[in-house]
SEDREN-716507 format. One record per residue (C-alpha): x, y, z; residue in one letter; residue number from 0. Coordinates in pm, 1 decimal. Each point is the difference from the previous one (the first is absolute). Example, Ala and Ser with C-alpha at 12.3 -4.5 7.8 and 13.67 -1.06 7.14 Angstrom:
2
+----------+----------+----------+------+------+
!        u !        v !        w ! resn ! resi !
+----------+----------+----------+------+------+
!   1230.0 !   -450.0 !    780.0 !    a !    0 !
!    137.0 !    344.0 !    -66.0 !    s !    1 !
+----------+----------+----------+------+------+
This chain:
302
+----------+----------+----------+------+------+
!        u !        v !        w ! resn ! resi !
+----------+----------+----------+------+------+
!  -1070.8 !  -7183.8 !   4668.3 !    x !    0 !
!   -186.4 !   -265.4 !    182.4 !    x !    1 !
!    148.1 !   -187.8 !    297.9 !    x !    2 !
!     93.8 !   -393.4 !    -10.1 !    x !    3 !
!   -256.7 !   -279.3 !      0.1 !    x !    4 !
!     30.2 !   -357.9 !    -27.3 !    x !    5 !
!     -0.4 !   -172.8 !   -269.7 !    x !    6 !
!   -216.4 !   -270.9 !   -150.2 !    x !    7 !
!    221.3 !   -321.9 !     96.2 !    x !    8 !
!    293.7 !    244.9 !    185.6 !    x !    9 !
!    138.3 !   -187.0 !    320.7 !    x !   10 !
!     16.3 !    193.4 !    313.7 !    x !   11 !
!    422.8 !      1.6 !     -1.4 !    x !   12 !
!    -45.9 !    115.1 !   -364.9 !    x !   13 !
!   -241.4 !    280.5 !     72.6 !    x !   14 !
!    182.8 !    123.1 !    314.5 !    x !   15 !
!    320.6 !     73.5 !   -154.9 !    x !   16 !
!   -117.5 !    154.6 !   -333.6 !    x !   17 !
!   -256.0 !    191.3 !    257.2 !    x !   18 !
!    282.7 !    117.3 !    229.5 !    x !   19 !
!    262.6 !    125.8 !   -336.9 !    x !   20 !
!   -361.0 !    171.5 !   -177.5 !    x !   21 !
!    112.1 !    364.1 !    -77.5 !    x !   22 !
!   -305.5 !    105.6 !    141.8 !    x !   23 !
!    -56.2 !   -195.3 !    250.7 !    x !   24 !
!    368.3 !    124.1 !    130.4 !    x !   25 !
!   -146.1 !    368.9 !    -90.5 !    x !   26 !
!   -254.7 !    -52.9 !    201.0 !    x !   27 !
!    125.8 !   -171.0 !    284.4 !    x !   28 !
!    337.0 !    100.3 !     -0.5 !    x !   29 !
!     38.6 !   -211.8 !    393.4 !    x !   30 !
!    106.9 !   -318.9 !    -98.0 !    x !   31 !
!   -245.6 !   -155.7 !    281.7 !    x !   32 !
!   -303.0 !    207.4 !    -82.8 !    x !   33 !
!     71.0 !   -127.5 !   -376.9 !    x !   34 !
!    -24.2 !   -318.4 !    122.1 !    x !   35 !
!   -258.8 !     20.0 !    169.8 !    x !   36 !
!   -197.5 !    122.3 !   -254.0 !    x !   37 !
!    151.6 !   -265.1 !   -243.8 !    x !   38 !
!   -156.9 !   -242.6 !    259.3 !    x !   39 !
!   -305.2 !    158.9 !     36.5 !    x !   40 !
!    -87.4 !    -28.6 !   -371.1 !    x !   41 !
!     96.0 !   -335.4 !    -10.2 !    x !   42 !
!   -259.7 !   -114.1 !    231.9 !    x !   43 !
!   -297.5 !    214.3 !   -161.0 !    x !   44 !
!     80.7 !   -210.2 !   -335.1 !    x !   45 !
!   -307.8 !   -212.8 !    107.4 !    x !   46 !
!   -190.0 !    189.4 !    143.9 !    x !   47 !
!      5.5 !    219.0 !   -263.8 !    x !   48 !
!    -77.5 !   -289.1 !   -260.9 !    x !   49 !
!   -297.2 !    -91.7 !    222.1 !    x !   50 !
!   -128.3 !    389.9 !    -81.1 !    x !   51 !
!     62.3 !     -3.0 !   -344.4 !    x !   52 !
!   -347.7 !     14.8 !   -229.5 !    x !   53 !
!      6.8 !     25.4 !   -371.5 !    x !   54 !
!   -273.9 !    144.3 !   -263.4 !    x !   55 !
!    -76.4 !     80.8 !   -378.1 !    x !   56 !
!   -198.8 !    163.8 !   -230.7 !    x !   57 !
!      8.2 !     54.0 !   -358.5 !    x !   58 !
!    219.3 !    311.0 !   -160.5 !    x !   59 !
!   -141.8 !     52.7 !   -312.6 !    x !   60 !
!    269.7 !    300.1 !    -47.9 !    x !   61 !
!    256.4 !   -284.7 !     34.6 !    x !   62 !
!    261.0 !     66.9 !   -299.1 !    x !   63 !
!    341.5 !      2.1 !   -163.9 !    x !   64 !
!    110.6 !    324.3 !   -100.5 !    x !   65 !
!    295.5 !    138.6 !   -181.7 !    x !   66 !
!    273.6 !    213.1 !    205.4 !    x !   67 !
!    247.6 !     94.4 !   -266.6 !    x !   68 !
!    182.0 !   -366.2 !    -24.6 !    x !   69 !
!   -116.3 !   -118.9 !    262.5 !    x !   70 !
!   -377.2 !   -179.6 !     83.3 !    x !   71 !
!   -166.2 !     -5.9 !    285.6 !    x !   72 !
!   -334.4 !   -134.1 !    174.9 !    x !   73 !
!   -205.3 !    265.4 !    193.6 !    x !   74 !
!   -334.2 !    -45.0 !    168.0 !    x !   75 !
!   -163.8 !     40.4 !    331.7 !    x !   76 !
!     23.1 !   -235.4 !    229.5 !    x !   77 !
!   -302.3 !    119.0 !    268.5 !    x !   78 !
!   -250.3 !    232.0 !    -13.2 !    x !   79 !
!   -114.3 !    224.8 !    250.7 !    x !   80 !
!   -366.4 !     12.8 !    130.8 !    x !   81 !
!   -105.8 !   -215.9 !   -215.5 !    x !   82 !
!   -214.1 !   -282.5 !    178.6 !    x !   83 !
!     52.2 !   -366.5 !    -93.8 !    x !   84 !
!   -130.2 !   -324.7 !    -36.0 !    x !   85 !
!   -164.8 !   -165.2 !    284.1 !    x !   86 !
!    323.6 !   -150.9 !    155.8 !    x !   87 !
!   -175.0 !   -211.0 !    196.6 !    x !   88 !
!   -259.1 !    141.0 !    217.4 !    x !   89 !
!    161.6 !    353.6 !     -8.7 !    x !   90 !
!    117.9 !    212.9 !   -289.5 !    x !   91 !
!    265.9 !    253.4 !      5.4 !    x !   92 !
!    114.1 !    325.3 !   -130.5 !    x !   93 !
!    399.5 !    169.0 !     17.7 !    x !   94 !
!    -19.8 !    318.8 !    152.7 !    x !   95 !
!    236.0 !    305.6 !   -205.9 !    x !   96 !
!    308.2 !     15.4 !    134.4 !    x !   97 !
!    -10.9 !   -395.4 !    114.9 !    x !   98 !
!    374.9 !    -94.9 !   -154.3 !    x !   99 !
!    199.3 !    354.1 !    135.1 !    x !  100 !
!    185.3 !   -235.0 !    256.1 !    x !  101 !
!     31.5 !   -253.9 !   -199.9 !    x !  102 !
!    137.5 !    163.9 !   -261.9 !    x !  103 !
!    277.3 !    136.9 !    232.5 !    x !  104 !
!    110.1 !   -287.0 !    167.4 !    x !  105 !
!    -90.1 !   -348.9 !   -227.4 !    x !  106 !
!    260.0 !   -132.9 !   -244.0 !    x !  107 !
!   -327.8 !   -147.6 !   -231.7 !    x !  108 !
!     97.1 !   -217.7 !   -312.0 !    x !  109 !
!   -184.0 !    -30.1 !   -287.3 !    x !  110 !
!    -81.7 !   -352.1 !    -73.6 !    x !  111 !
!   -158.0 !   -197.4 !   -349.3 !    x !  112 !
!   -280.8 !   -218.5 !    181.1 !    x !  113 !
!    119.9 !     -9.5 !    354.6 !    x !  114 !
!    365.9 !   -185.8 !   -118.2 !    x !  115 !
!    250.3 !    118.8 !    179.5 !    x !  116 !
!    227.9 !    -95.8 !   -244.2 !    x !  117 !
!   -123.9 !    259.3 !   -245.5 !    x !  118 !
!     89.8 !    291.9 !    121.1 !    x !  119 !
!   -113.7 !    306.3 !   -229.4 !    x !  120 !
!    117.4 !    258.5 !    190.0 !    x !  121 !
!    108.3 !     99.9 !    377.9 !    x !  122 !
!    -44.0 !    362.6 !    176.2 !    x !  123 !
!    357.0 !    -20.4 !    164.8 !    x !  124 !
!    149.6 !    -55.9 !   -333.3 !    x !  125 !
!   -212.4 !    259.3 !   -184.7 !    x !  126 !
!   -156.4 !   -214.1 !   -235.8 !    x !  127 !
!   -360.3 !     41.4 !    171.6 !    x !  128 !
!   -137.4 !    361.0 !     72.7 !    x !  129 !
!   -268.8 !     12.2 !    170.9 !    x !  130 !
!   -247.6 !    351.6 !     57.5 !    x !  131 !
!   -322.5 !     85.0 !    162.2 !    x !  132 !
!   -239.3 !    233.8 !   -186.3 !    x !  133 !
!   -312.3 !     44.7 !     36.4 !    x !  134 !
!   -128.0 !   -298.5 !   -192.2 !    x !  135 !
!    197.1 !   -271.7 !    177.4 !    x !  136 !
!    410.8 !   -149.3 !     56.2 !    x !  137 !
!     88.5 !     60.8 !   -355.1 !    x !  138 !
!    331.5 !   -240.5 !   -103.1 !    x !  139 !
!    285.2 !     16.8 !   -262.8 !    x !  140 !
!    177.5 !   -295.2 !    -52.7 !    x !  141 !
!    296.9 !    -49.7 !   -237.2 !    x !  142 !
!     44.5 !   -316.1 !    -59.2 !    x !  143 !
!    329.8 !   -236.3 !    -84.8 !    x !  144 !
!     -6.1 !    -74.6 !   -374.5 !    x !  145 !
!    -48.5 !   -330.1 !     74.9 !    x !  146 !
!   -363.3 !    128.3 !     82.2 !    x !  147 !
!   -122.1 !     36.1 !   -327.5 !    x !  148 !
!   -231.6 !   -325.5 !    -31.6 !    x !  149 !
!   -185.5 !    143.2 !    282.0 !    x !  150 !
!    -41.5 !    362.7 !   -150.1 !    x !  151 !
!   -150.2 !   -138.6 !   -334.5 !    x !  152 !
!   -246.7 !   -162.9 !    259.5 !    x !  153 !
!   -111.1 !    328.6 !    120.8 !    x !  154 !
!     27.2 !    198.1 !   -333.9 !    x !  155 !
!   -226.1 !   -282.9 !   -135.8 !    x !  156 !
!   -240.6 !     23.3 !    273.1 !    x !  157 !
!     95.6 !   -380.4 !    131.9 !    x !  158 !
!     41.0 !    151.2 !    308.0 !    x !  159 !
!   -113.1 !    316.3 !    193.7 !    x !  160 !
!    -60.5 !    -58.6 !    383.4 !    x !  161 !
!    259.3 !     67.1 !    273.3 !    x !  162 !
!    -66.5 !   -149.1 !    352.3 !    x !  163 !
!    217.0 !    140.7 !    313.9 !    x !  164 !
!    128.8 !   -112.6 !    297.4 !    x !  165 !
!    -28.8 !    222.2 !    344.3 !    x !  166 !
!     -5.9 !     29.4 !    359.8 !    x !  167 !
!   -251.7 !    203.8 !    182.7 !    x !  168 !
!    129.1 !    306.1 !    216.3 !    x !  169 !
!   -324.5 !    106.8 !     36.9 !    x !  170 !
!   -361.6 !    -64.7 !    -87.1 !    x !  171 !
!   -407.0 !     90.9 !    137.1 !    x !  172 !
!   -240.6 !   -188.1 !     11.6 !    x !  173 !
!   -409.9 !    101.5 !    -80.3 !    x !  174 !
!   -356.5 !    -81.7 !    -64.4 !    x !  175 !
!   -161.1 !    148.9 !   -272.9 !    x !  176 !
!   -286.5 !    -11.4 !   -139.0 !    x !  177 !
!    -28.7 !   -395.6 !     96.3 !    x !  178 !
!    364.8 !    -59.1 !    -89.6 !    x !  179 !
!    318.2 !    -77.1 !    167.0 !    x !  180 !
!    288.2 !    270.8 !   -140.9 !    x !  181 !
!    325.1 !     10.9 !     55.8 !    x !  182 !
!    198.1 !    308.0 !    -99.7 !    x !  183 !
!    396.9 !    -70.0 !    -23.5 !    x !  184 !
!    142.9 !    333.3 !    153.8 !    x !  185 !
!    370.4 !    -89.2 !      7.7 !    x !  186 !
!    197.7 !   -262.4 !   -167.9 !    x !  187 !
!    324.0 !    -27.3 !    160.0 !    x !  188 !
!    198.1 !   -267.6 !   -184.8 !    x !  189 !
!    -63.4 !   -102.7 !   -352.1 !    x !  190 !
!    228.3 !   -326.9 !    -79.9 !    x !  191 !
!    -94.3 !    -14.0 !   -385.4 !    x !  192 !
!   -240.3 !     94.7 !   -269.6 !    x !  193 !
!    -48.3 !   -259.5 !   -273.3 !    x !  194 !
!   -111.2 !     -0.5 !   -363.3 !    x !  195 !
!   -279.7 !   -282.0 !    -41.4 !    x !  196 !
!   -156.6 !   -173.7 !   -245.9 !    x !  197 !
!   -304.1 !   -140.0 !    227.6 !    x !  198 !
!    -49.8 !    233.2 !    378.1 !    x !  199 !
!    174.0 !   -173.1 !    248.9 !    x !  200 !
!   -193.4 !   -171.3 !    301.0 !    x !  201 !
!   -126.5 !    243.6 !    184.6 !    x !  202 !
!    167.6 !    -87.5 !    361.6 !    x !  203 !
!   -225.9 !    160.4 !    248.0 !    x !  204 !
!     93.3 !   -174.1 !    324.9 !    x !  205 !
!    167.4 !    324.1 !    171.1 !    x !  206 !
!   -256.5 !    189.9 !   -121.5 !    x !  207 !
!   -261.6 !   -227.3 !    136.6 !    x !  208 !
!    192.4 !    -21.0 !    318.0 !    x !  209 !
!    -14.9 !    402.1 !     29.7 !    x !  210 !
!   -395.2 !    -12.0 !    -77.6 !    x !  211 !
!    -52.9 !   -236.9 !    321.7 !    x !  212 !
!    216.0 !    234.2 !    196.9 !    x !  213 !
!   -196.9 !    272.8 !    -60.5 !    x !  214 !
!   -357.1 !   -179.5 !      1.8 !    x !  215 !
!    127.6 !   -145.3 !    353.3 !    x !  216 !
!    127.8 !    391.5 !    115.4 !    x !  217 !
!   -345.9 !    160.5 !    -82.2 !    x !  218 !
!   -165.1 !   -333.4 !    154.2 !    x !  219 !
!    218.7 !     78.0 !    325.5 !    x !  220 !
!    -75.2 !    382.5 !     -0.8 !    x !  221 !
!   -385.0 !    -41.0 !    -53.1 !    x !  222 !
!      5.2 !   -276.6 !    281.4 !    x !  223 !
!    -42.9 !   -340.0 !   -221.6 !    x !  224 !
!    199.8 !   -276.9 !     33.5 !    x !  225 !
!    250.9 !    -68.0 !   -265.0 !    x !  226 !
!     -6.5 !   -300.6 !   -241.9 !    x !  227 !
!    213.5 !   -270.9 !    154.9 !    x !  228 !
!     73.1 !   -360.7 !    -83.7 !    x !  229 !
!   -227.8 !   -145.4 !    233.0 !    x !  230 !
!    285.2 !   -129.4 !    196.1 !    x !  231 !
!    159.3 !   -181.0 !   -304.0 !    x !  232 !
!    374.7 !    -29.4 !     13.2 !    x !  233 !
!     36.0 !    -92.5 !   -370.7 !    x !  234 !
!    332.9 !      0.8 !      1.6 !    x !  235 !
!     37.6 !   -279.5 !    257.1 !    x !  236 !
!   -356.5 !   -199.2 !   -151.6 !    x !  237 !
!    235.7 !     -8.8 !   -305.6 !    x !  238 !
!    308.6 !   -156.7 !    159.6 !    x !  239 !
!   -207.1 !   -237.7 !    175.9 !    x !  240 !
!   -151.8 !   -160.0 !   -293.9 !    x !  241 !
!    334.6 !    -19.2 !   -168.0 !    x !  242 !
!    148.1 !   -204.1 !    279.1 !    x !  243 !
!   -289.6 !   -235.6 !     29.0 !    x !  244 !
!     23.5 !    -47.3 !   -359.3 !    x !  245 !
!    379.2 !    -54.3 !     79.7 !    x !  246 !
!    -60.6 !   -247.9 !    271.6 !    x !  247 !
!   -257.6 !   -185.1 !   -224.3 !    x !  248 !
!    237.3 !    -20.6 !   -280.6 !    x !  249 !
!    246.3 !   -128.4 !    226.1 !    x !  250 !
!   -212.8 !   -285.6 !    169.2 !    x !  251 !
!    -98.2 !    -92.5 !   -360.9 !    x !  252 !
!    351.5 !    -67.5 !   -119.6 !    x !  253 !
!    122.7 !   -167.4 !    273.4 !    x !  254 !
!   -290.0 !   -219.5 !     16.7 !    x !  255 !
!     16.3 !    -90.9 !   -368.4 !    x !  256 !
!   -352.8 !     29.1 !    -26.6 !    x !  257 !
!   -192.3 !    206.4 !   -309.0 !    x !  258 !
!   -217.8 !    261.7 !    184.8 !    x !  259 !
!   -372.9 !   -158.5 !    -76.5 !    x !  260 !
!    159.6 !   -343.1 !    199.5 !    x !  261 !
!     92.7 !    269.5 !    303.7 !    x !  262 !
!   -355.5 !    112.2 !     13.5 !    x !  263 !
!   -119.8 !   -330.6 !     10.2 !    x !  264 !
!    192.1 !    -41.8 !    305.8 !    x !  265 !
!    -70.7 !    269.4 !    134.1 !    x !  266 !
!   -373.2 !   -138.1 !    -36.5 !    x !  267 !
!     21.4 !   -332.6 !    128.1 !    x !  268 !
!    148.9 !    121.3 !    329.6 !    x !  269 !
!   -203.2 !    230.7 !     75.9 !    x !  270 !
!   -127.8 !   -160.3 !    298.4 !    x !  271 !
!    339.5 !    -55.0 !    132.0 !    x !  272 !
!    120.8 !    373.7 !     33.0 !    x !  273 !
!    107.6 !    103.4 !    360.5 !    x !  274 !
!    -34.6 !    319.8 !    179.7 !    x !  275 !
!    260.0 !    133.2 !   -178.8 !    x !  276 !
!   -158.7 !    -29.0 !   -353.6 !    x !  277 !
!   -321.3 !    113.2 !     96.8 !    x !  278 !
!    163.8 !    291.7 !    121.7 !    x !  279 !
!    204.1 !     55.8 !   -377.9 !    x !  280 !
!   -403.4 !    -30.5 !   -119.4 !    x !  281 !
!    -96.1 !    267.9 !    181.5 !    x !  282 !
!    285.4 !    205.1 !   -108.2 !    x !  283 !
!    -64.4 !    -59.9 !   -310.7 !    x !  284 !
!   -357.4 !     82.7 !     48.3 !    x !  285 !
!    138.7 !    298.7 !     93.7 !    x !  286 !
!    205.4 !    105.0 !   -293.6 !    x !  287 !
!   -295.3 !   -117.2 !   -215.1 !    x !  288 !
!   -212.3 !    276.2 !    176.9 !    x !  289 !
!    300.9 !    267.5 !    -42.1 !    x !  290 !
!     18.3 !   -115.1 !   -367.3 !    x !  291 !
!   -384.7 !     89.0 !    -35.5 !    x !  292 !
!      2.0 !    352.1 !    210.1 !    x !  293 !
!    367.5 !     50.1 !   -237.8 !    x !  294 !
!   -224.3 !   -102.8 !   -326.2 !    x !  295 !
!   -288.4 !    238.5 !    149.1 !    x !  296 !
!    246.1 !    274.3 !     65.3 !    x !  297 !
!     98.5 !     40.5 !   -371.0 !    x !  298 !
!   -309.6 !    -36.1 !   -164.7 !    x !  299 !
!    -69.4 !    253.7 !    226.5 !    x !  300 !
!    293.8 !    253.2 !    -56.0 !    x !  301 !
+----------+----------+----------+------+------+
């Protein structure tokens, strides 16, 4: 049985205590301080975790209802292995055999209808989801409430047949071949959620992107090229200073009562009078205009 995780919307007290009286937590750290440790350590990899978390899908034409004496339930696959993909965005990628193992072990996944979480069709800690490797793919077996049966006459009637998971990398390699950028998922070591879809869910490629520019900066390193950079551009900080300008302008606007064209104008007709001190605001904000270009070069470039 999988350990404790926080919850979507769980407060730290809440998770704490239902962490430190989880049966197997307390089989597993049966020290009352290691347990809470632990209990604190997962608590603080809730976002980083999130930040890690990268979703696909693909269409399962064997999506279907079948008939299980009187019961009915929704099988499918919901990944393939080795089979390559779309172009995700200047890479594709491909799910080596043997990918979910860990997963599979340690993940409490739900099945979801669309990505709701208040549709839950099934749950692997409650039994209602199975899921199996074979040599296709991550088969699944869901039985559903009986509340579920709108969506199951959307699958039986061919409405809807696409799936679209949610997981977080353990492992991956990175290749050119052939004139293309591949990326082979070796081991997936948490999967959240797999999700029955009428249209594929975005495909959220930011880790994976991150990853790619890891591993193009890596070989860069070991063959003696320098790594792509941000040409010195703290983006971060570019953003929060055009905030609080924009701030400080809104500011001066309202409590001078004037509309914003009538504060250029100003602006305008005393230009001649500036001191030192305004001449030297121009030049910073000569300054940030040039950042904003080499920023605007930057990601046309990247």
């Amino acid at each position: 049985m999988p350990l404790p995780k926080p919850k979507k919307g769980q407060s730290k007290e809440d998770f704490i205590a239902s962490c430190m009286s989880n049966d197997n937590a307390q089989s597993e750290f049966p020290d009352e301080k290691q347990r809470l440790g632990f209990c604190y350590t997962q608590w603080k990899e809730k976002d980083s975790m999130t930040d890690k978390l990268e979703k696909r899908s693909l269409p399962i034409t064997e999506l279907r209802v079948i008939e299980t004496g009187d019961k009915r339930k929704i099988t499918g696959y919901a990944a393939v292995f080795d089979s390559m993909s779309q172009d995700l965005g200047g890479f594709k990628e491909k799910i080596k055999r043997g990918a979910f193992k860990g997963a599979l072990k340690q993940s409490d996944t739900r099945a979801l209808w669309n990505h709701d979480s208040n549709i839950v069709l099934g749950r692997t800690s409650s039994g209602t989801l199975k899921m199996q490797e074979d040599k296709r793919g991550l088969s699944i077996e869901i039985d559903p409430p009986r509340w579920a049966e709108p969506y199951m006459e959307s699958i039986e009637r061919g409405d809807v047949n696409q799936m679209s998971f949610g997981f977080i990398v353990g492992k991956d390699q990175w290749e050119e071949r052939e004139g293309e950028t591949i990326r082979t998922l070796i081991d997936i070591a948490e999967l959240p959620d797999v999700s029955i879809v009428p249209y594929p869910a975005y495909m959220d490629t930011s880790v994976a992107i991150r990853s790619l520019e890891e591993w193009r900066n890596k070989d860069k390193e070991e063959t003696g090229e320098e790594p792509e950079t941000n040409d010195g551009i703290d983006v971060d900080k570019l953003v929060d200073k055009i905030i609080e300008r924009f701030d400080e302008r809104t500011k001066a606007i309202e409590e001078k009562d004037v509309e914003p064209e009538q504060e250029e104008q100003t602006l305008e007709n005393n230009e001649e009078d500036r001191t030192e001190e305004n001449d030297n605001n121009i030049e910073s904000s000569e300054s940030d205009d040039n950042t904003l270009q080499k920023l605007n070069t930057w990601l046309n470039t990247h």
